[in-house]
C-alpha positions as CSV (number, residue, x, y, z in Angstrom):
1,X,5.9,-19.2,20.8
2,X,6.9,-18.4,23.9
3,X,10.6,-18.0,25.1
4,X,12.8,-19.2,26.5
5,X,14.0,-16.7,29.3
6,X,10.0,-16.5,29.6
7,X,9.5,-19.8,30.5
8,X,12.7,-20.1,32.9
9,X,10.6,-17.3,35.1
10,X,7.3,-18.3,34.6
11,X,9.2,-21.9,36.2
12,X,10.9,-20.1,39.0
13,X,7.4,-18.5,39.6
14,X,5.9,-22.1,40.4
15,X,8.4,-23.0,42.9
16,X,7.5,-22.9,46.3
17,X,9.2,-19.8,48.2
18,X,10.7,-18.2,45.2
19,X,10.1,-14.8,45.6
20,X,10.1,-13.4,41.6
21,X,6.4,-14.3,41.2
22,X,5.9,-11.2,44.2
23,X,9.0,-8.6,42.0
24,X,6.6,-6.3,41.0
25,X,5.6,-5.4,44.5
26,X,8.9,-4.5,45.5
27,X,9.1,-2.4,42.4
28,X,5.6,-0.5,43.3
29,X,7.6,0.3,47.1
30,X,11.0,1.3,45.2
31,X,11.2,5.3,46.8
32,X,12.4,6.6,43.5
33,X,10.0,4.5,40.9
34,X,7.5,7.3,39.3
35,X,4.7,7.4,41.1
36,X,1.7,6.1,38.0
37,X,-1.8,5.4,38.6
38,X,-1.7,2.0,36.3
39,X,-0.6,-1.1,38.1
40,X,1.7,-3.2,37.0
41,X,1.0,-6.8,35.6
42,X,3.2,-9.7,37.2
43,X,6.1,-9.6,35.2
44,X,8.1,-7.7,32.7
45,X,8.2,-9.1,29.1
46,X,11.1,-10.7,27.6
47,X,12.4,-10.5,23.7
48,X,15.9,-11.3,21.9
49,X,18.3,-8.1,22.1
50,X,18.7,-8.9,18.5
51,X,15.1,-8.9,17.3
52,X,14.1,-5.6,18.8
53,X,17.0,-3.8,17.9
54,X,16.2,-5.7,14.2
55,X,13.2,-3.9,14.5
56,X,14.3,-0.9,15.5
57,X,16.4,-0.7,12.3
58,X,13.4,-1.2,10.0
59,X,11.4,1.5,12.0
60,X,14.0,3.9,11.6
61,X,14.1,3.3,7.8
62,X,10.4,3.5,8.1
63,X,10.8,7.1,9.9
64,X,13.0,8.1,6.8
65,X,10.5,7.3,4.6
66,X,8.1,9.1,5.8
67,X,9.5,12.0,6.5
68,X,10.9,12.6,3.1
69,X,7.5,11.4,1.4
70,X,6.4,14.6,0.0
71,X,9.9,14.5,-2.1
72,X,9.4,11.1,-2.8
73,X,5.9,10.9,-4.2
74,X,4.7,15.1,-4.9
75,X,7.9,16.9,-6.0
76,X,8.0,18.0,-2.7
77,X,4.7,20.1,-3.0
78,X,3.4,20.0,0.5
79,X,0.0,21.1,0.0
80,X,-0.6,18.1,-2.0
81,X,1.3,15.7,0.3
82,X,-1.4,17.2,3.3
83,X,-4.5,17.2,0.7
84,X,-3.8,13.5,-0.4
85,X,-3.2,12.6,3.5
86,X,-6.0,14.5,4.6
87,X,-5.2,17.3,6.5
88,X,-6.8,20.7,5.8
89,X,-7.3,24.1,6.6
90,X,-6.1,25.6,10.1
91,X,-4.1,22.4,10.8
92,X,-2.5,22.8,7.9
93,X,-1.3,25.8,8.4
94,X,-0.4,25.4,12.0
95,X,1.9,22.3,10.5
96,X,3.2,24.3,7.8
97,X,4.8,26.7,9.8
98,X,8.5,25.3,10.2
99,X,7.5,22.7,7.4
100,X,11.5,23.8,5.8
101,X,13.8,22.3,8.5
102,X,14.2,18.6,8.9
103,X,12.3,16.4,10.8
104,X,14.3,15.0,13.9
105,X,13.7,11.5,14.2
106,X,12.6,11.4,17.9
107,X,9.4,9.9,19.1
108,X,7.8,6.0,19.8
109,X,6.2,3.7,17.5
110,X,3.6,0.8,18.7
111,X,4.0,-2.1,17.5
112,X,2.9,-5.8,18.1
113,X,4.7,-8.8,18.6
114,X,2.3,-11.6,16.1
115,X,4.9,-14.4,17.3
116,X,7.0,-14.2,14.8
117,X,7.9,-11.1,14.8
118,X,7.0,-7.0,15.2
119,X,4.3,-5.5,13.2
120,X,4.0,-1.3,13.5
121,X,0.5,-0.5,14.4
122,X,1.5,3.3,14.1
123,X,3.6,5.7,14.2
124,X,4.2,8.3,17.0
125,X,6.5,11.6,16.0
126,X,7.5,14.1,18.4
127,X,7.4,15.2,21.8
128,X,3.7,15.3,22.8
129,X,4.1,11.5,23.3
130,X,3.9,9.6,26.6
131,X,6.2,6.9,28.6
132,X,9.7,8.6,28.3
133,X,9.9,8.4,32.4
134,X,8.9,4.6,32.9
135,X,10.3,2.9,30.2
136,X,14.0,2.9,31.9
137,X,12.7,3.2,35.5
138,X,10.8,0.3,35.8
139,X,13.7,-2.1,34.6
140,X,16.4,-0.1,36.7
141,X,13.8,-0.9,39.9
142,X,13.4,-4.3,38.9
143,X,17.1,-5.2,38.7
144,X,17.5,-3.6,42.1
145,X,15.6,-6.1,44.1
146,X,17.8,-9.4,44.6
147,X,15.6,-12.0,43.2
148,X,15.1,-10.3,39.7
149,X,18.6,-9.1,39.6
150,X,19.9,-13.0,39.9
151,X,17.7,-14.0,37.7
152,X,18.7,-10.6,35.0
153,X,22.0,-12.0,35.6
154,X,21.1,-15.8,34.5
155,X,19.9,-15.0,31.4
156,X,22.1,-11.7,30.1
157,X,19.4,-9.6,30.9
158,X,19.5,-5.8,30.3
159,X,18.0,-3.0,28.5
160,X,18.2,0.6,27.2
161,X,17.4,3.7,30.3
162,X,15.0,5.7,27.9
163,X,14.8,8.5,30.2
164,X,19.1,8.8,29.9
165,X,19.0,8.8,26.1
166,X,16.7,11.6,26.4
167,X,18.5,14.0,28.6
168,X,21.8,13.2,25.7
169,X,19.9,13.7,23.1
170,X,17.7,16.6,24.5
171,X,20.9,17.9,25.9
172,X,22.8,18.1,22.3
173,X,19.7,19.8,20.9
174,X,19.7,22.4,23.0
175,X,23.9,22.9,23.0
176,X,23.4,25.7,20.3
177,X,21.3,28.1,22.5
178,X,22.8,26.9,26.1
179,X,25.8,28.1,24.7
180,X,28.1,25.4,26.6
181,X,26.6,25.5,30.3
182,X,23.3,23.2,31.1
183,X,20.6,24.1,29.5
184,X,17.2,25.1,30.8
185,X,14.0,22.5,29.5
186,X,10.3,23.5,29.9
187,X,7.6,21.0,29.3
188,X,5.4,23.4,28.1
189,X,1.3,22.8,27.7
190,X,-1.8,23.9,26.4
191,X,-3.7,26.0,28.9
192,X,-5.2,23.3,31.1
193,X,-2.9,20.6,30.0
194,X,-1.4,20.4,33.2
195,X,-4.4,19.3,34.4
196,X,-5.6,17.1,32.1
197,X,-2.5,14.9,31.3
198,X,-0.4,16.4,34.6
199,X,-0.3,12.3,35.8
200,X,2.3,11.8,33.2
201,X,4.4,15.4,33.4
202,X,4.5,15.1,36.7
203,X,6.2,11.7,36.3
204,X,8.7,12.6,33.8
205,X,9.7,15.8,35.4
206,X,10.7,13.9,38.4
207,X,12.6,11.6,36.5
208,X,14.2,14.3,34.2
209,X,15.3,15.9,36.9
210,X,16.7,13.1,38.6
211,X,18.7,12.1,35.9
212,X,20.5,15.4,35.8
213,X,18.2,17.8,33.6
214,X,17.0,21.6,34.6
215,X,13.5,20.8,33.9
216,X,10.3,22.2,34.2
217,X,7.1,22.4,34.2
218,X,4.0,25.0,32.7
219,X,1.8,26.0,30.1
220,X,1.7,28.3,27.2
221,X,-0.4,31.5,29.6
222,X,2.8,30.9,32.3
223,X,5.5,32.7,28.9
224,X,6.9,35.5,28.4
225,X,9.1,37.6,26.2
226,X,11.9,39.9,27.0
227,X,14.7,41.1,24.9
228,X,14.3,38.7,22.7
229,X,14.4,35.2,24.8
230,X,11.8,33.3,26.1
231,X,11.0,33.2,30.0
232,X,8.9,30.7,31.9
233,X,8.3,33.2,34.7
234,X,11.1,34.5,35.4
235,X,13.9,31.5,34.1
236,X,15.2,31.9,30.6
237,X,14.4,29.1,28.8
238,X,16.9,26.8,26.4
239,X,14.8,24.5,25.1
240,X,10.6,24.1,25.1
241,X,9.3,20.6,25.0
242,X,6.0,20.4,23.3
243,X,3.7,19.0,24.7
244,X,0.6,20.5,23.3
245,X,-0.4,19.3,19.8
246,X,-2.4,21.4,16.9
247,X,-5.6,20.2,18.5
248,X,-4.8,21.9,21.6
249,X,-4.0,25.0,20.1
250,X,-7.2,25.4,17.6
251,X,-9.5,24.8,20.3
252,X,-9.4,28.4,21.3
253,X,-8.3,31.3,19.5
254,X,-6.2,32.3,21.8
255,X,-3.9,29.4,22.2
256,X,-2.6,30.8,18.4
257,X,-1.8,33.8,20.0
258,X,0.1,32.4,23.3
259,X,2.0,30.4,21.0
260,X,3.4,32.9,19.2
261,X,6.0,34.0,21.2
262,X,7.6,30.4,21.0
263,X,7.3,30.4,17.5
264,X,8.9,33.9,16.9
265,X,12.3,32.4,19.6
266,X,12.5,29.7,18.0
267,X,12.7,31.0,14.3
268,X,14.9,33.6,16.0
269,X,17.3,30.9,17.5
270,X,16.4,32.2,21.2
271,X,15.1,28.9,21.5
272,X,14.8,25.4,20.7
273,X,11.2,23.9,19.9
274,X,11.1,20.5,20.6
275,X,9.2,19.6,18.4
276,X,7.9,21.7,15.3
277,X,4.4,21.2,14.7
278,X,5.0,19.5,11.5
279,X,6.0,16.3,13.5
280,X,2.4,16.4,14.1
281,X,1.8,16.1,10.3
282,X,4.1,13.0,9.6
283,X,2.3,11.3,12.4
284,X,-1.2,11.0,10.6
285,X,-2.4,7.2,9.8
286,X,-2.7,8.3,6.2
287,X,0.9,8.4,6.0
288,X,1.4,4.7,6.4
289,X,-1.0,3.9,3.5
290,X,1.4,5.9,1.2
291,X,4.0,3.9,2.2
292,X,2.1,0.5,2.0
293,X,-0.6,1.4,-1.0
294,X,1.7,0.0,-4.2
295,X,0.4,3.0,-6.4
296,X,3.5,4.8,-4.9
297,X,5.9,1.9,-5.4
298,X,7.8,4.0,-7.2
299,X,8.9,6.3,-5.0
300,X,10.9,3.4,-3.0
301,X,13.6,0.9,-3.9
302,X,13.2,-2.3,-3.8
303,X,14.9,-2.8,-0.4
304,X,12.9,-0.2,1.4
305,X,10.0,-2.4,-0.3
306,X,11.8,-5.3,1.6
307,X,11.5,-2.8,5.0
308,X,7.6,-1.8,4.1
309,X,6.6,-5.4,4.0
310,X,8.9,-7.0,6.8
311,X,7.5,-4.3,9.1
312,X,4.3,-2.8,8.6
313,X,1.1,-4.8,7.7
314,X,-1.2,-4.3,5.2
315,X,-3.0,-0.2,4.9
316,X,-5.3,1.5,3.0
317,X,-6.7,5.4,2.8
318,X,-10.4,5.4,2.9
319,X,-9.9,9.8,2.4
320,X,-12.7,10.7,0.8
321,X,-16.0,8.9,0.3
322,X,-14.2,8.5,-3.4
323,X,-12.0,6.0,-1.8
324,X,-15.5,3.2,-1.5
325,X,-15.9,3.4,-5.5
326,X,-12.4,1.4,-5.5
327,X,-14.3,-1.9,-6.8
328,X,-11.5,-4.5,-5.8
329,X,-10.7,-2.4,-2.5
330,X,-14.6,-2.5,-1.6
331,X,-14.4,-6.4,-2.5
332,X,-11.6,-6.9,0.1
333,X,-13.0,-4.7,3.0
334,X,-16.2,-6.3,3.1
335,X,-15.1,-9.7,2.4
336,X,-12.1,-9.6,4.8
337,X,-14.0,-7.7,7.6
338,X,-12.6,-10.3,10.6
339,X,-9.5,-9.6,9.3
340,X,-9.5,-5.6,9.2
341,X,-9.2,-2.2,11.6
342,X,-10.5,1.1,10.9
343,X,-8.9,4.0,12.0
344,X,-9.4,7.5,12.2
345,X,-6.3,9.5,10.6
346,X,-5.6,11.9,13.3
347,X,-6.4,10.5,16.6
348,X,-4.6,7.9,19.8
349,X,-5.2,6.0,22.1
350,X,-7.7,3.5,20.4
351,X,-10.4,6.7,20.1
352,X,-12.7,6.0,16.9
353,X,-11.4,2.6,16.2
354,X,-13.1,-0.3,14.8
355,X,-12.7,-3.7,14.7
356,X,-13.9,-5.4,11.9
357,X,-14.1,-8.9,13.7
358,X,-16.0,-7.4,16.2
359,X,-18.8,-5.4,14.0
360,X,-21.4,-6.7,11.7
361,X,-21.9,-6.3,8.1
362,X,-24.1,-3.6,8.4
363,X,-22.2,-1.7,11.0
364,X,-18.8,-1.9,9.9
365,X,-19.6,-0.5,6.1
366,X,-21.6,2.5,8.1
367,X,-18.3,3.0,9.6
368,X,-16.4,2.5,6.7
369,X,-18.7,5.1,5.2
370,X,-18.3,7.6,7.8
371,X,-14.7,6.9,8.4
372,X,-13.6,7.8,4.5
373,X,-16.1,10.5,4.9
374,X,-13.9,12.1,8.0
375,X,-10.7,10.5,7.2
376,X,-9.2,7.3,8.1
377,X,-7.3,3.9,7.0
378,X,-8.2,0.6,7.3
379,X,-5.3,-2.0,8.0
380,X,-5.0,-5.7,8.7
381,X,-5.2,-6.6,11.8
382,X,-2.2,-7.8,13.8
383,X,-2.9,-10.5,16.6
384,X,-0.2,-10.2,19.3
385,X,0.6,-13.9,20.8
386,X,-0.2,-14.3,24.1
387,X,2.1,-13.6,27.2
388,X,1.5,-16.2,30.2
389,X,1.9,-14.6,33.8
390,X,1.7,-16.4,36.7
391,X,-0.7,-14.7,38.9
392,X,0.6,-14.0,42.6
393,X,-2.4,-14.5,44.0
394,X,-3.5,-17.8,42.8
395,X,-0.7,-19.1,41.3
396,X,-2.1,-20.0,37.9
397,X,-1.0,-18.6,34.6
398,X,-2.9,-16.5,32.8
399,X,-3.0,-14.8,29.2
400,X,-1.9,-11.5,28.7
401,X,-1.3,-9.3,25.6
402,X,1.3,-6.7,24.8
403,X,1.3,-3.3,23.1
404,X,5.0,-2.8,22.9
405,X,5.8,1.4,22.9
406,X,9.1,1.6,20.2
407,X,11.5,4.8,21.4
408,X,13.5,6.1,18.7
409,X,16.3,9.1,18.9
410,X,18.2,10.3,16.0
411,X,20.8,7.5,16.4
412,X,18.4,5.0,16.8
413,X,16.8,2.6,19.3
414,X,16.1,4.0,22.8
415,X,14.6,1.4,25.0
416,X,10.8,0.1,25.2
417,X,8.2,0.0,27.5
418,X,5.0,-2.2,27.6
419,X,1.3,-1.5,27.8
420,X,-0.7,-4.8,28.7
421,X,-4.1,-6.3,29.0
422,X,-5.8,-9.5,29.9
423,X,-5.8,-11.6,26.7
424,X,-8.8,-10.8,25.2
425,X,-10.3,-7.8,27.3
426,X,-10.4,-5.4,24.4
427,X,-9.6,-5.6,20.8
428,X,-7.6,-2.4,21.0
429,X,-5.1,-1.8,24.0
430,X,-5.7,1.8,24.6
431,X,-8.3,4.2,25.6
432,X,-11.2,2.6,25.1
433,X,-9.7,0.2,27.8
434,X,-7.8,2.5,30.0
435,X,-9.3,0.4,32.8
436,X,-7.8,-2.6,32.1
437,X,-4.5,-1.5,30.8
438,X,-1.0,-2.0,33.4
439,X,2.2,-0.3,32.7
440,X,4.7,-2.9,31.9
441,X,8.4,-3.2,31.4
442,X,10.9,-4.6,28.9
443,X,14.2,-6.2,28.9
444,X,16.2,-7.9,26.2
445,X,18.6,-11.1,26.2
C-alpha cells in the first residue's frame, strides 16, 4: 500500500550519489533543530494532504462527542458520567473543579495508518501532552537542506508548523488577560517535573520562544501571589500551561495546596489555565467505549455513527469485574484474543498494556480480570502497514511502523509528527519500547 511520493524517494535513495538517503543527518546538524535525545529514522513519512486533513475532520467530530457526552448520555449529571467511566474519589474532584466552562478542543490524538486509512488508538486532551516543538521543526529543517527541498518541490510537498499554530492560538487565549500587549506563558510543573520530563520542556521552550512567545519555564513551588495576579518569581504571569496532570498533584498533599493559587487566578480571571483539569477527565480510555459501545447509540445521529465507525475501531469497558458476566462480551474476548488490546483507563505511553496476540489463554483472562478490576477497555487491534526505509548504512530497505501523533486546535488540524519503530520490535509503540522508538516527521502531498 505504499505511495507513491514514498516510493519516488525510497527510488532516489538507491541511486548512486543521491544524497536524500543521508537528509536526516543534515537535519540532526541544523543549529536551530530542538536538540531530542531520540534519533531519527531515515526518512520522514509521506500521506495525501487530503486524507489526513479527512481525518482530522472526523477527530474533531470525535472531540465534540466526547466532550459533550455527559449531556448526551447522563442528563448532564457528571458524577455519573465519571462513575460509569471510572474515575473516583480525589481525582474526581480535582477534575470537577472547573467542570462548568467548555472544553477547548486543543490537544493530539494517536492514530494508525492500517493501509487504508487512520484508526484513533486514543485520545490526548490538553496541555500536559508532548511533541508540540518537533512536529513543525523537523519538516522546516528538512526542507532547508537542498536535496529534500527539490525533491518537497517535485511532489507538492508541505505541511502545517505545529509549534506556529500554537503561539496563535495560545496567543488568542490569553488576549483577555494580556490585555492587548504580548502576553506572558509559563510552562508550569509538578515539583520535580522539570526534572523528570525537563528533555521535552526544555525543547519546546526553545522553540516557543523562537517563534515569538514570552515563555517560560518552572514548577508549581517557583508561584506566587500578589494583589491578586499570579507571579513566576517575580514576572506576572498571562497564561499557565499545564503541564502537570491530577496524578502529579495527588502524589503529595501538598501539591493541592501549591495549586491553589492557580486555581483561585484563574477563577478570578488574573489568569488563564491552560488547561482545566477536566481535560484530564475527557481523556480516560473509558470514554471511547461510550462512544463505540452501541448501548449509547442513542445519544448520536446517525452520521456521527458514520464518524464513530469510519474512525475509531472497535472498544469495550471492562469497569468493574461486573463487566466479565457480559456472556456474548466474554465469548468475543476470549475467542478473539489475537485480535484484541487491553488497556488501562488512565495511563500513556504503552504502560499496563496488553496484547492479546502476544499472551496466552491463561494470561490474558488474568489480565482481563485484573484490568476490569482496576479499570480498563479492551479494543481491536489496529495493524499499521509497514513503512520501507532505505537504510544509509547498507543500503537495503527495511520495515518500519508508524504511530502518527494527531494535533488538533479549536479550528482544527495542526500538523503531525511521527513516532516509529522497526516493524515488529514491539506490539505497542511507546514506553514499554522507548529504546527503540525515533522521532519522525510528516509531510503531506
Amino acid at each position: 500500500m505504499t505511495n507513491d511520493v514514498t516510493r519516488a524517494y525510497n527510488a532516489a535513495c538507491h541511486v548512486p550519489g543521491n544524497t536524500l538517503v543521508d537528509v536526516m543527518r543534515a537535519v540532526e546538524a541544523d543549529p536551530g533543530i530542538p536538540t531530542w535525545k531520540r534519533p531519527y529514522p531515515p526518512r520522514p513519512v509521506f500521506v495525501a494532504q487530503e486524507q489526513i486533513r479527512g481525518f482530522a475532520d472526523d477527530l474533531m467530530r470525535l472531540v465534540g462527542m466526547l466532550t459533550t457526552l455527559p449531556e448526551r448520555l447522563f442528563d448532564g449529571d457528571l458524577d455519573r458520567f465519571m462513575e460509569t467511566v471510572g474515575v473516583h474519589g480525589a481525582r474526581a474532584e480535582l477534575m470537577r473543579r472547573h467542570a462548568r466552562e467548555t472544553p477547548v478542543h486543543f490537544g493530539r490524538a494517536d492514530a494508525y495508518h492500517d493501509g487504508t486509512g487512520f484508526k484513533l488508538l486514543e485520545f490526548g486532551i490538553g496541555s500536559d501532552l508532548g511533541g508540540w516543538c518537533w512536529a513543525g521543526e523537523v519538516p522546516r529543517a528538512l526542507l532547508e537542506v537542498d536535496a529534500f527541498g527539490a525533491f518537497a518541490r517535485e511532489h507538492g510537498l508541505g505541511y502545517v508548523h505545529t509549534g506556529r499554530e500554537t503561539v496563535r492560538t495560545v496567543k488568542a487565549a490569553a488576549a483577555p488577560v494580556a490585555g492587548g500587549r504580548e502576553p506572558v506563558v509559563a510552562l508550569i510543573e509538578a515539583p520535580g517535573g522539570l526534572d523528570t520530563f525537563g528533555g521535552i520542556w526544555h525543547t519546546m521552550h526553545g522553540v516557543m520562544r523562537g517563534l515569538g512567545l514570552d515563555f517560560h519555564l518552572g514548577e508549581l513551588t517557583d508561584l506566587r501571589e500578589k494583589d491578586g495576579r499570579l507571579f513566576l518569581g517575580e514576572l506576572p504571569i498571562d497564561l499557565v500551561w499545564r503541564a502537570f496532570d491530577t496524578d502529579q498533584l495527588l502524589e503529595d498533599p501538598r501539591n493541592l495546596e501549591l495549586v491553589e493559587p492557580v486555581f483561585r487566578a484563574h477563577e478570578a480571571g488574573q489568569v488563564v489555565l491552560w488547561h482545566t483539569l477536566q481535560s484530564n477527565l475527557f481523556g480516560e480510555k473509558g470514554c471511547m467505549a461510550l462512544l463505540s459501545d452501541p448501548r449509547y447509540r442513542h445519544g448520536f445521529s446517525a452520521e456521527e455513527h458514520r464518524v464513530i465507525e469510519r474512525a475509531l475501531p472497535w472498544t469495550r469497558s471492562l469497569q468493574g469485574v461486573a463487566a466479565l458476566q457480559d456472556t456474548a462480551l466474554v465469548e468475543r474476548l476470549r475467542e478473539d484474543r489475537d485480535r484484541l488490546i487491553l488497556k488501562p483507563n488512565n495511563l500513556f505511553g504503552g504502560h499496563g498494556v496488553v496484547a492479546g496476540w502476544e499472551t496466552g489463554a491463561d494470561d490474558w483472562w488474568s489480565a482481563l480480570t485484573a484490568g476490569a478490576a482496576a479499570g480498563c477497555v479492551v479494543q481491536e487491534r489496529v495493524v499499521p502497514q509497514t513503512e520501507w526505509m532505505v537504510d544509509p548504512a547498507t543500503g537495503t530497505e527495511q520495515p518500519w511502523q508508524t504511530l502518527w501523533g494527531i494535533f488538533y486546535q479549536p479550528d482544527g488540524y495542526a500538523g503531525a509528527h511521527a513516532r516509529m519503530i522497526p516493524a515488529d520490535s514491539s506490539a505497542v509503540i511507546g514506553f514499554r519500547c522507548m529504546d527503540k522508538v525515533h522521532t519522525g516527521s510528516v509531510l503531506h502531498y
